[in-house]
N, C-alpha and C positions, 0 to 999 in steps of 0.2 A: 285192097280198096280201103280208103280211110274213109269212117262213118265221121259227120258234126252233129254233133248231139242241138237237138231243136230247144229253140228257147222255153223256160219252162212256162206255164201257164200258173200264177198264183191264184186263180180261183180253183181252180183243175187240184191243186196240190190242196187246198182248202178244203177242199169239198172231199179227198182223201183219206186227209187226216180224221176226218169226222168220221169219216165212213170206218177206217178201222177202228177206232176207239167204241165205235156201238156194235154191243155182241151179238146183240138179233141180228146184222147186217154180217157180223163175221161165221156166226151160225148157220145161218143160207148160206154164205159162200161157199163152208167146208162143206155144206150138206148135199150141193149142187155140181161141185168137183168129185165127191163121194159116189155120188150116181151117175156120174159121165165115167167114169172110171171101172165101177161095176161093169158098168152096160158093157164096155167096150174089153171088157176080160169075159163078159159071157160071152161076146159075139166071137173073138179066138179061142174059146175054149167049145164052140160047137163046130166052129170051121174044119176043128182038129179030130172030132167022132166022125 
């Protein structure tokens, strides 16, 4: 199946680009993949006891 990539949104990429260049916003990020991530290694690693 061929995908067509959607037109891009220039506010959408604006608003982006700002958003990674602020590291409080890149900090939350990592910090909130960090703990989905935790979570979801404790939750297979009790399924496994």
């Amino acid at each position: 199946m061929i995908r067509i990539a959607k037109k891009s949104d220039p506010k959408k990429l604006e608003e982006l680009k700002r958003k990674i260049k602020d590291q409080t916003y890149i900090s939350a990020a990592v910090h909130q993949i960090a703990g989905i991530i935790t979570k979801e290694l404790l939750d297979i690693n009790e399924d496994r006891a």
